[in-house]
N, C-alpha and C positions, 0 to 999 in steps of 0.2 A: 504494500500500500504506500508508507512514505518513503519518499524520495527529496533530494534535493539538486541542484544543477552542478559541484560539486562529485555528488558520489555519482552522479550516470555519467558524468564524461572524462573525469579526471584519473582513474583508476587505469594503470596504463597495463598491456599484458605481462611486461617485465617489471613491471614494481613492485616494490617489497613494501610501499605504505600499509598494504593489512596487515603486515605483521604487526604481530601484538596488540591489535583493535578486536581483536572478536571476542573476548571474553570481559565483557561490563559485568562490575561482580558488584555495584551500585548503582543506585539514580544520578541521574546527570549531574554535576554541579554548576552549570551555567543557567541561568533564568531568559527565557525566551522572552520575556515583556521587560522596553525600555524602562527606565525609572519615571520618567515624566509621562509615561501613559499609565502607570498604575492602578489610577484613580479609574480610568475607561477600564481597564483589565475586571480591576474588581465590580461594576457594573455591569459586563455583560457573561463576570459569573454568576452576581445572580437571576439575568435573564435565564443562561440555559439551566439554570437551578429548578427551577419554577415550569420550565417547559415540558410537557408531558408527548409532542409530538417526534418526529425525524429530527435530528438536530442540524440534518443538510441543509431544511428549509431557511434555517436562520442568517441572520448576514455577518458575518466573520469579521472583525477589525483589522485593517490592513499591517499592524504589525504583529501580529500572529501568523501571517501569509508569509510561506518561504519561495514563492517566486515562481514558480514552476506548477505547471498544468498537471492535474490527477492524470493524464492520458501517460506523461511519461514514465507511470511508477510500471506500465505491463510490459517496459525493457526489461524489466532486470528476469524477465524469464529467461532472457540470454547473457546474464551476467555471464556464464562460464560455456560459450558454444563450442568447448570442444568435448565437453562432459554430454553437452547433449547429442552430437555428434557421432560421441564413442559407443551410443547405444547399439547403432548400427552394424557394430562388428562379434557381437556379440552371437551365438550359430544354436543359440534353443531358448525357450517362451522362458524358461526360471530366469537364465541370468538376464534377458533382459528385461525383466519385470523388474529384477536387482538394480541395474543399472537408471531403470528409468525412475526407481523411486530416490536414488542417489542424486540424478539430476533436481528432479520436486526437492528437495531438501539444501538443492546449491544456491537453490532462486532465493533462497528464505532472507539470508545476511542482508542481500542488498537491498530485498523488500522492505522489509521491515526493523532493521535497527543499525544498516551502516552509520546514517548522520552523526545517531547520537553516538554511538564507540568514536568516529574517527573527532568531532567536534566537541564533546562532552557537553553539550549543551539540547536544552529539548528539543521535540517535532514541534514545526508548525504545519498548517494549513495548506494543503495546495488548492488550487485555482478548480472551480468546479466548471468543467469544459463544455463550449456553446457548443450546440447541436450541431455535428457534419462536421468540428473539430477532428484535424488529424496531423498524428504522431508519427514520422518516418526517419528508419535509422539501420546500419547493418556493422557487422562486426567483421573483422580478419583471422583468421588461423591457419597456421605456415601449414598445419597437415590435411586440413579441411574446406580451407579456401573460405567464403563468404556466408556468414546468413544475416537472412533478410526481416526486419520488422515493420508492419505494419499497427496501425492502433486509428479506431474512429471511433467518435461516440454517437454512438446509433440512435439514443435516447437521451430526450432531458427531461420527461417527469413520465418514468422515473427515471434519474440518471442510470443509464448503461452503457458501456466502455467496451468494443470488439477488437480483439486484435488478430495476427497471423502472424506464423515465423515458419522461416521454413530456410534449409541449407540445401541447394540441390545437388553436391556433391557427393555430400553423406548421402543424400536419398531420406532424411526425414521434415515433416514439417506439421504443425497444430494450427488449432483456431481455437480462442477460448473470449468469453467474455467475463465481465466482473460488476458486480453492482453494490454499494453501501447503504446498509440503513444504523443509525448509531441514537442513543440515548444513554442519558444520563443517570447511572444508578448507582447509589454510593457516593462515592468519591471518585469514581473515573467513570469515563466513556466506553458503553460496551457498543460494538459494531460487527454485526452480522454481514458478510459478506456473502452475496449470490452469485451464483453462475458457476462455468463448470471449464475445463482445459481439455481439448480431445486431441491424442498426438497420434500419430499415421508412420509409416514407413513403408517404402516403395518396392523394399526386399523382405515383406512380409506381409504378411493379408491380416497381422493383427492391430488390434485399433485399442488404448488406452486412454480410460476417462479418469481423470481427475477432479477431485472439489479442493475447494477452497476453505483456510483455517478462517474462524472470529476471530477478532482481536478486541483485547481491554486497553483502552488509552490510559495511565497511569500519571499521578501526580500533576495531575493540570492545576489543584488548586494553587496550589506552591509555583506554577509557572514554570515550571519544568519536565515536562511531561515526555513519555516516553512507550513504544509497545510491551504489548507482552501478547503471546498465542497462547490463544485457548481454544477449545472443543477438541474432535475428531476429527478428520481427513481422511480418505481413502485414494487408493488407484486401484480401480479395474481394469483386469486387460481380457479380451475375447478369446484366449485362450484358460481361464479358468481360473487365475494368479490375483490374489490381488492383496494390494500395502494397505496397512493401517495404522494410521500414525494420533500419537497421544500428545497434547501439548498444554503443559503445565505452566499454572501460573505460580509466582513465587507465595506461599503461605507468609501470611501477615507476623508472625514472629520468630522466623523461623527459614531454613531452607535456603537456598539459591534460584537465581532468575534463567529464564529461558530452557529449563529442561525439555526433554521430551522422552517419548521412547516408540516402537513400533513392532512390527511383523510385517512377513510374506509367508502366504500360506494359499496352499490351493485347496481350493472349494468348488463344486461343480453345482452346486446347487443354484437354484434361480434368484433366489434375493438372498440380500444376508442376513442373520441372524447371528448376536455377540457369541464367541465363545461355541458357534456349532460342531457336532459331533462330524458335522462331513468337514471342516477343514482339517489339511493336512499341512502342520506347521514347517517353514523350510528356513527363515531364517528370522532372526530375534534383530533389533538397532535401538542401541539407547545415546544417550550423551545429551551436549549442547549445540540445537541450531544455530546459534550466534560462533560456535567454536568447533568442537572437534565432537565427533561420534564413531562409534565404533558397530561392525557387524557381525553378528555368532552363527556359523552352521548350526543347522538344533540336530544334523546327525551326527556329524564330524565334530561340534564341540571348537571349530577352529573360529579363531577370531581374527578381525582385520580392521584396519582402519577405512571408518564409510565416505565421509568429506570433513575436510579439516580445512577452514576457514583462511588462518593463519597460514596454511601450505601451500595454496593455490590462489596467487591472485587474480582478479576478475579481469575479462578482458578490455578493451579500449572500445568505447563505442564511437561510432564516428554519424553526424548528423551535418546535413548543410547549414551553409551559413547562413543567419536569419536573412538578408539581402534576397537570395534565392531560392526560400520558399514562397509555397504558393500563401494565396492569405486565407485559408484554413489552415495549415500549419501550425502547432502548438506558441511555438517561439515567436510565431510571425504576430498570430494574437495578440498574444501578453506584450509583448515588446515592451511596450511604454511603461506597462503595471511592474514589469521585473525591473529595469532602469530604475525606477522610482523608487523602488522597494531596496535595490542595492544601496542606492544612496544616501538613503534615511527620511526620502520626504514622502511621508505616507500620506501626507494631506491630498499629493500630489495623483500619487497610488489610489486613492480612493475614490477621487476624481474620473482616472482614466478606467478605472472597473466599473464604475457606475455607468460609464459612456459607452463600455462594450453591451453592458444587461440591457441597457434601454434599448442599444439598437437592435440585440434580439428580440425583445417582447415586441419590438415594432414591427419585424419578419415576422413573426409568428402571429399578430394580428392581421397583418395582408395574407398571408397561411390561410385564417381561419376565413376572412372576409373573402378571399376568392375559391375556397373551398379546394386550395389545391394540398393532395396530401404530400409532406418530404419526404424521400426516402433514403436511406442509406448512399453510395456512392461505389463502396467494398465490400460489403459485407452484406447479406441475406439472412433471413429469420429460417430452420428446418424443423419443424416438429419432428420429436423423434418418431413418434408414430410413421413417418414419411422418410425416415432416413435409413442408413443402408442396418441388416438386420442385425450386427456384432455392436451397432450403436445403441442399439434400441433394446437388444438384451442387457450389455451393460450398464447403463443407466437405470435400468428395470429392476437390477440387482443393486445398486446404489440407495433407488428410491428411497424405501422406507427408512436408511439409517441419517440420509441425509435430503431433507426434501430441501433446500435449502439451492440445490444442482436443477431445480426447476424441469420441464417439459419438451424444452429443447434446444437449439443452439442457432446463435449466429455464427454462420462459416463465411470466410472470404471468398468473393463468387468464383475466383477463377482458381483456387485451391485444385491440386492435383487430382483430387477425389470426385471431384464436381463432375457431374454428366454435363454433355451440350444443353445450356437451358433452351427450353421450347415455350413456345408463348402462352404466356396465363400463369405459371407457377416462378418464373424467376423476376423480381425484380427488375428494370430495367437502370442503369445507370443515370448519375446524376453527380454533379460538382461539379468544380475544376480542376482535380487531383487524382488521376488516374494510376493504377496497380504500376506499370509498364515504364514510369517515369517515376516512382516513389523512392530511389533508394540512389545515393551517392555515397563515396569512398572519401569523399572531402575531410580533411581534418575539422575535430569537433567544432562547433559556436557555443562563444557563451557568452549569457546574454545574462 
């Protein structure tokens, strides 16, 4: 989920900067709210104190905003493409069920807790992204060559977020989407995250769905705030395997931050049930996703090391320069909001956010007034009921532990997988930002 412009472009493939960041064994000690905005801090704690609905709905204070669009946090699914890459050589369904749940586990650092390890200081806010908003970026690997990202927000009420990656070298590639709903309970932010991850491979007719962890936002009152994972996660794959991962919050007196633990085990059975007598357990992983975990054969008893944070650093992601995107473009948007936010003049910041809302509520007035419906530009809605039948098993078998992974998916229209669309069930195109021109080798922008 958070991100900042920092941790997506700065992390170079040969750097050693994560060493010794991945393991926050405390809360941040930097406070994200200036001194002289204090007084507004504690004000619109206690608006979302008192608020009973989405906490998205509400309007954010411009220095709480880290500058950077929610569309960029679905990079870091390729924080490490050559972990995702490496699934592909792998030559039977266990190890790469292993393998692909090793990649779900590399995405986590950059997701959700690089800022605060490398900055010590808490998460703020990203920018909640105007409709047809899009996120384009790709990565280098001397043994895998290219992969490519895409990211559009398909939806703004309720907000939902599509993205695609795919390497055609390795022969693999996904589409997943992401949606937040968050409220305030306690003393932190709990936020339910929807949607689901579906990965492909071109040297294999198996298809893996993955869901997505909640997350608790921690310590905001103190202005220092920071993630932590909580609930269940799983990966199903259509050959009968599938990960299930546990993610601990740290106990209030007690304990350490960011634990987790997991399984792979096959089950043939049609949905899941905890703990069923048909799965057959193949391997155990515990540790920390912010650091190093380890994985047990449960016949062999042999242990190894699963992803270690600290050992591998992420790789360089490379995006054009704000100049030459289009203007849906993430960067290209914000431009003025991020300038302004770097600076310190959030008067200014506040100004220029308000001028991007209005001119959307004005589209989306002419929208309604001429009765034309928007639609996507990359990406298409597939009910699983309509999609191919190792999707629709899978998800089927997810269902009831996790409805949360919702009825179907946005895929990217021209994904490998996609049949020729025929008229009446595919969307027809629309933007100015086309699949085919989305992706540049340029050194990063930062804006």
């Amino acid at each position: 989920m958070m991100s900042d412009t920092k941790s997506v472009n700065s992390t170079s493939s040969n750097s050693t900067s994560a060493k010794g960041t991945g393991t926050p064994a405390t809360e941040p000690s930097g406070n994200i709210v200036p001194t002289s905005y204090m007084g507004d801090f504690m004000s619109f704690l206690k608006g979302i104190l008192s608020f009973t609905g989405d906490l998205s709905a509400l309007t954010c204070p411009s220095f709480l905003l880290n500058g950077i669009s929610l569309l960029e946090y679905g990079a870091h699914w390729n924080d490490y493409p050559h972990v995702l890459a490496e699934i592909t050589k792998a030559t039977d369904p266990e190890e790469r069920m292993k393998l692909v749940a090793r990649w779900f586990v590399s995405t986590l650092y950059g997701s959700y807790n690089k800022r605060v390890a490398e900055s010590n200081s808490g998460e703020k806010k990203p920018f909640n992204p105007i409709l047809g908003e899009q996120f384009l970026a790709s990565w280098d690997d001397p043994e895998f060559g290219t992969t490519k990202f895409v990211c559009e927000q398909v939806s703004h009420h309720p907000p939902v977020s599509a993205f695609f990656f795919e390497n055609t070298n390795a022969g693999i590639y996904g589409s997943g989407h992401f949606s937040q709903k968050s409220k305030f309970k306690g003393t932190s932010m709990k936020v339910v995250q929807e949607g689901r991850v579906t990965l492909r491979m071109k040297n294999t007719d198996e298809i893996y769905c993955l869901t997505l962890p909640n997350l608790n936002i921690c310590s905001i009152l103190s202005g220092k705030p920071f993630l932590e994972m909580t609930s269940t996660t799983f990966i199903r794959s259509s050959k009968g395997y599938t990960a299930e991962f546990q993610w601990y919050t740290k106990p209030m007196l007690y304990g350490e931050y960011h634990k987790f633990d997991g399984k792979i085990f096959k089950d043939d059975a049609d949905a899941y049930v905890p703990n069923a007598s048909t799965q057959e357990a193949v391997y155990t992983i515990k540790g920390k996703w912010v650091a190093d975990s380890r994985i047990t054969n449960v016949e062999t008893g042999q242990q190894d090391v699963f992803f270690d944070v600290n050992a591998l650093p992420s790789a360089e992601i490379n995006i054009k320069p704000v100049d030459e995107q289009s203007q849906l473009e993430s960067r290209r948007v914000w431009q003025k909001v991020s300038e302004a936010l770097a600076s310190g003049n959030y008067d200014v910041a506040s100004r220029e956010k308000t001028a991007i809302e209005e001119e959307q509520r004005a589209l989306r007035k002419e929208r309604a007034e001429a009765e034309v419906e928007w639609k996507p530009s990359m990406f298409v809605w597939v009910e699983d009921a309509s999609d191919d039948e190792a999707v629709k098993a899978c998800y089927s078998y997810l269902y009831p532990a996790k409805d949360s992974i919702g009825t179907g998916s946005w895929v990217f229209k021209t994904s490998p997988h996609m049949k020729a669309p025929t008229s009446g069930n595919t969307p027809s195109a629309s933007g100015t930002q086309t699949p085919s021109d989305a992706f540049s080798t340029a050194p990063s922008s930062v804006v």
